[in-house]
Wavefront OBJ file of the C-alpha trace (Angstrom):
o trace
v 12.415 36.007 -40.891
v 9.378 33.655 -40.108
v 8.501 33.128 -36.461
v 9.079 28.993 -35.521
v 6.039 26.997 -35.242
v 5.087 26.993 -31.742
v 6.251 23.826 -29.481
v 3.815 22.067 -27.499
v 3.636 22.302 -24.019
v 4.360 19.502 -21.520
v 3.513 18.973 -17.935
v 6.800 19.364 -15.987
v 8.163 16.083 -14.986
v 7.440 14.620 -11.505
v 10.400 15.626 -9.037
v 12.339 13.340 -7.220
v 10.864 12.817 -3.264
v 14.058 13.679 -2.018
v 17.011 16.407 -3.069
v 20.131 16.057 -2.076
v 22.183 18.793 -0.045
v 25.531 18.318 -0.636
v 28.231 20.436 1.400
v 29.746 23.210 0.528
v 32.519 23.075 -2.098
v 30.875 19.906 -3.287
v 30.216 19.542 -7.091
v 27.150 18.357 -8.475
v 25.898 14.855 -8.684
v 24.381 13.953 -11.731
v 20.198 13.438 -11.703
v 20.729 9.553 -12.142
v 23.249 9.000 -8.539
v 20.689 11.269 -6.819
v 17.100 9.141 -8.103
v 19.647 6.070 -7.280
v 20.667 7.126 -3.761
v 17.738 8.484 -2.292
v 17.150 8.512 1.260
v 20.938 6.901 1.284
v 22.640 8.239 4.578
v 26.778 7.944 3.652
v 28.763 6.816 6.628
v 30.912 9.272 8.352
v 34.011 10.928 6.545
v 32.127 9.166 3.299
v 33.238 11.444 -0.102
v 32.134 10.791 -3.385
v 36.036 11.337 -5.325
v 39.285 12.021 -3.914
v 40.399 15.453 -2.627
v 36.915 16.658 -1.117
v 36.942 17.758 2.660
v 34.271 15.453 4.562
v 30.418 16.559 5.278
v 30.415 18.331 9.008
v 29.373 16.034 11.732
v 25.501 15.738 12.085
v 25.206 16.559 8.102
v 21.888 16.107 6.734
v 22.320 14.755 3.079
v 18.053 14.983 1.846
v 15.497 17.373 2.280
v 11.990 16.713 0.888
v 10.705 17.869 -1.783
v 7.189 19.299 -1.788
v 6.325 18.066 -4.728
v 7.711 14.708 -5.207
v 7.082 13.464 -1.396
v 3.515 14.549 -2.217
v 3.165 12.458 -4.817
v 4.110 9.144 -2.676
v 2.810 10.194 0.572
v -0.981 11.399 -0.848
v -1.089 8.133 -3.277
v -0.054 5.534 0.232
v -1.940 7.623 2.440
v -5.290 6.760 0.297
v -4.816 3.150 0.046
v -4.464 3.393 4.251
v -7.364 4.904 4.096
v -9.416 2.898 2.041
v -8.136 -0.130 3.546
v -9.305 1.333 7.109
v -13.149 1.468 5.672
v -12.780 -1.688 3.901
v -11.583 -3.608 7.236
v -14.292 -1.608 9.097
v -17.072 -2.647 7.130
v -16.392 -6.141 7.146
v -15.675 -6.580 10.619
v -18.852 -4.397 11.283
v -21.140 -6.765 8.953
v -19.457 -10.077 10.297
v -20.277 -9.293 13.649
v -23.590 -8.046 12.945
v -24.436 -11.409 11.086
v -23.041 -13.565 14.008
v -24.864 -11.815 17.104
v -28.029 -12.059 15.683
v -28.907 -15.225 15.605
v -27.572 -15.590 19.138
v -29.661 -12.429 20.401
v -32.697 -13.825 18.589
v -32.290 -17.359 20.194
v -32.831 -18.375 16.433
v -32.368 -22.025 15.413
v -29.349 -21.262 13.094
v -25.901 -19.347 14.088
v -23.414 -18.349 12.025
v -20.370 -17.469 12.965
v -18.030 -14.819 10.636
v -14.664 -16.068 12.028
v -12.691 -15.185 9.603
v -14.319 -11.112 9.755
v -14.789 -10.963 13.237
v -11.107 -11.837 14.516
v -8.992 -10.665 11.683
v -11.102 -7.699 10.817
v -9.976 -5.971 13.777
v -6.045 -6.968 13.698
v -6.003 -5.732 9.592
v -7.706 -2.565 10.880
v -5.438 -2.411 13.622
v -2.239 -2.693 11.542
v -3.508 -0.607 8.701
v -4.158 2.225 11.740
v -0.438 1.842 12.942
v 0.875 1.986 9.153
v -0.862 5.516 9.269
v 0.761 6.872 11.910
v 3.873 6.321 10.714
v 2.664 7.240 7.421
v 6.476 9.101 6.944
v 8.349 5.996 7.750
v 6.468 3.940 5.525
v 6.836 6.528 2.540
v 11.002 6.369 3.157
v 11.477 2.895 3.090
v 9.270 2.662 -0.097
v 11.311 5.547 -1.714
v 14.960 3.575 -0.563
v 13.548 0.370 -2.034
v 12.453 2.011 -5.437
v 16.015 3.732 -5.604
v 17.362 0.750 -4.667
v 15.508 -1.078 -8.138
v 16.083 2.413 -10.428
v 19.708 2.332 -9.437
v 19.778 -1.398 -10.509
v 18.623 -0.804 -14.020
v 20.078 2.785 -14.333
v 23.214 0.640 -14.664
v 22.624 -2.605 -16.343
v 21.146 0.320 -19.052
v 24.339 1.831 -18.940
v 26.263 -0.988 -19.570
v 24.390 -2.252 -21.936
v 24.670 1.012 -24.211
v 28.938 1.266 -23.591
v 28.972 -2.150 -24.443
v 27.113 -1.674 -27.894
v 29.374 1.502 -28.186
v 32.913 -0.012 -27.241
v 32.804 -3.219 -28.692
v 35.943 -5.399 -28.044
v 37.277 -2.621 -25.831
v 34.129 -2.464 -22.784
v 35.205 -2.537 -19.520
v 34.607 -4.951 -17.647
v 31.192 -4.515 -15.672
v 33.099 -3.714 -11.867
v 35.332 -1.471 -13.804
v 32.421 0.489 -15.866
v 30.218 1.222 -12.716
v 33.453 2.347 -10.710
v 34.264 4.909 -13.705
v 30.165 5.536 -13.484
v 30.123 6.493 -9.992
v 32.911 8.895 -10.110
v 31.675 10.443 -13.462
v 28.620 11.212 -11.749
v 30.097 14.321 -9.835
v 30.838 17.267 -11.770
v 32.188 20.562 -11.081
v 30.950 22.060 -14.384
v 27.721 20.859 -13.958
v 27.845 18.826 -17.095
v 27.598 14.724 -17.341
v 28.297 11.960 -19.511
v 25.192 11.124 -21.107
v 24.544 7.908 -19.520
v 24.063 10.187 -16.271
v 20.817 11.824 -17.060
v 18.345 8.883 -18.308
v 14.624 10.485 -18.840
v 11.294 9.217 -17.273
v 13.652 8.370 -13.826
v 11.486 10.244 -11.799
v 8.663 8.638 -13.166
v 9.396 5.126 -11.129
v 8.948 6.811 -8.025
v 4.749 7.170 -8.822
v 3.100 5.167 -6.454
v -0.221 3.995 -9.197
v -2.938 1.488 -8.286
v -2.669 -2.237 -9.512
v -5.677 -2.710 -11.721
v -5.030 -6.875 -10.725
v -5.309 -5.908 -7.076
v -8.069 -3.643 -7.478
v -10.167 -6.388 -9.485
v -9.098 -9.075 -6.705
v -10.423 -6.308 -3.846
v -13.826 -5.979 -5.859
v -14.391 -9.844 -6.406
v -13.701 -10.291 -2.598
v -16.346 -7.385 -1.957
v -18.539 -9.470 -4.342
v -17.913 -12.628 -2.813
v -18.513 -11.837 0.830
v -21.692 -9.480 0.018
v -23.183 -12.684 -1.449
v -22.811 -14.929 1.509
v -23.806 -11.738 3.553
v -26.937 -11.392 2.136
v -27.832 -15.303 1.706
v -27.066 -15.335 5.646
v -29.408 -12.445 6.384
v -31.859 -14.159 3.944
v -31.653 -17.228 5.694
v -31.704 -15.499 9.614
v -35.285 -13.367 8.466
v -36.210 -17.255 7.239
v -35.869 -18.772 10.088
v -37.273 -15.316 12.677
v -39.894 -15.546 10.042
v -41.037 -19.359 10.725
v -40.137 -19.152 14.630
v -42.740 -15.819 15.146
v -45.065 -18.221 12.937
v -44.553 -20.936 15.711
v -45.281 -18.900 18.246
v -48.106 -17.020 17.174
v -50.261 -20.603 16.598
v -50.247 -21.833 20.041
v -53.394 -21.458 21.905
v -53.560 -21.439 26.098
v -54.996 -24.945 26.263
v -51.636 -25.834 24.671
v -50.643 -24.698 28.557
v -52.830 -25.688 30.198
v -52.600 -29.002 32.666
v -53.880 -32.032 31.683
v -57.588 -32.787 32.865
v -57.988 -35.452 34.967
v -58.765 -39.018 33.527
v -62.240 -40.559 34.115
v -62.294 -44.490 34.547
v -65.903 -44.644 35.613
v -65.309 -45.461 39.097
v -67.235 -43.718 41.682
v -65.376 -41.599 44.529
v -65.699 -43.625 47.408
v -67.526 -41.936 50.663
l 1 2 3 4 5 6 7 8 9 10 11 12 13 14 15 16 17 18 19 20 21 22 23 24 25 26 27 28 29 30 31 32 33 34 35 36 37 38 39 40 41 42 43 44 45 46 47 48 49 50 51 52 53 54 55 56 57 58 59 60 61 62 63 64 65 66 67 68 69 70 71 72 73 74 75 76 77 78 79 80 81 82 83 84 85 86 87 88 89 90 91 92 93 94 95 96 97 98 99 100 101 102 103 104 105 106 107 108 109 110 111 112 113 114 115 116 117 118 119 120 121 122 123 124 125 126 127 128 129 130 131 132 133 134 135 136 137 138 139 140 141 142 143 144 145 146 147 148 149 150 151 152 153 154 155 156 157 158 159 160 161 162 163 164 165 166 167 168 169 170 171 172 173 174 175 176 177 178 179 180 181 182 183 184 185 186 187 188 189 190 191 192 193 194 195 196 197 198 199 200 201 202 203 204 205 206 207 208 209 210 211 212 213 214 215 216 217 218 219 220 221 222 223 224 225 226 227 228 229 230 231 232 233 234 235 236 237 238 239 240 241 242 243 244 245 246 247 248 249 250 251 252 253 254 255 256 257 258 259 260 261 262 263 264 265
């Protein structure tokens, strides 16, 4: 008997942020209620189908996952950073560009409003969002259940009313019959419980379109930075000029004016 060809191998799929615990005696919840529900926190006595005994008081439904909190933690955590050299720079160069005409006692001044008083506060608030770098990473992963639960079920829909025909349910009546196939005690779903690629949603990536708008802002205010500095050595150029081409007679006081007269006595 021949040996099958050998399958390819695949990176494992990114895990969901968050797993859920449930209690014991609890079945299973299928992969699509838990990428829809993460972070959810049930209200007391809350269980998912009839004859279940509640959670115990104080129950914690989600515990991290290494892995898939990683992977939206690191990728917001490096956008805080970034943005905390980015707002440092330019606050750093704005203020540097308005003091020194002003310490110079130059003819020009410039003044870098828009750097020097909103370059701190964005620095500021970008600081703050990384200390509560967890909080920030929980709400995100709520909101993007929020939108994969959302489109886990119009897809759902969709496909039992292509299968049904005359006979779908209507769209209340389908997700109720969703959300209560979504528990099993065998382990086992329907197959519009497991959708692939759900995990995938929760991948924080970088928007090219906001990258390009962050480099042509870079562009832009390096520019006027540099014509500024051009034009403050200009004008510390001409003033050292001015000063070095006086002479002491220039300071000296005028010499008294001779009419020809004689001093009398």
């Amino acid at each position: 008997m021949p040996f099958p060809p050998p399958r390819p191998v695949t990176a494992p799929a990114q895990p969901l942020p968050l797993r859920f615990r449930r209690p014991d005696g609890w079945p299973e919840p299928s992969s699509d209620w838990v990428a829809a529900n993460q972070g959810w926190e049930p209200p007391a006595g809350w269980v998912p189908v009839e004859g279940l005994a509640p959670a115990p008081a104080g129950w914690s439904w989600w515990r991290r996952d290494d892995v898939g909190w990683s992977a939206v933690s690191a990728a917001i955590g490096a956008r805080r950073r970034r943005g905390v050299m980015v707002d440092a720079v330019v606050f750093a160069v704005g203020a540097v560009l308005t003091l020194i005409p002003a310490t110079l006692h130059l003819d020009i001044a410039f003044v870098f409003w828009g750097a020097v008083v909103f370059g701190p506060l964005s620095l500021a608030r970008t600081l703050a969002g990384m200390r509560h770098a967890d909080r920030t990473t929980a709400t995100l992963v709520r909101s993007r259940a929020a939108e994969v639960g959302q489109t886990l079920d119009r897809v759902a829909y969709a496909d039992h009313v292509t299968a049904a025909g005359p006979g779908a349910l209507a769209l209340e009546a389908f997700l109720a019959r969703r959300r209560i196939e979504a528990w099993s005690q065998t382990g086992s779903w329907p197959a519009d419980q497991e959708h692939d690629g759900v995990a995938e949603r929760f991948r924080i990536t970088d928007d090219p379109r906001l990258s390009r708008r962050h480099r042509a802002a870079t562009v832009v205010f390096a520019l006027v930075a540099g014509i500024v500095l051009v034009a403050i050595a200009a004008d510390a150029y001409a003033a050292s000029r001015a000063g070095s081409g006086a002479t002491p007679a220039a300071f000296e006081p005028p010499a008294a004016e001779h009419d020809g007269a004689r001093p009398s006595g």
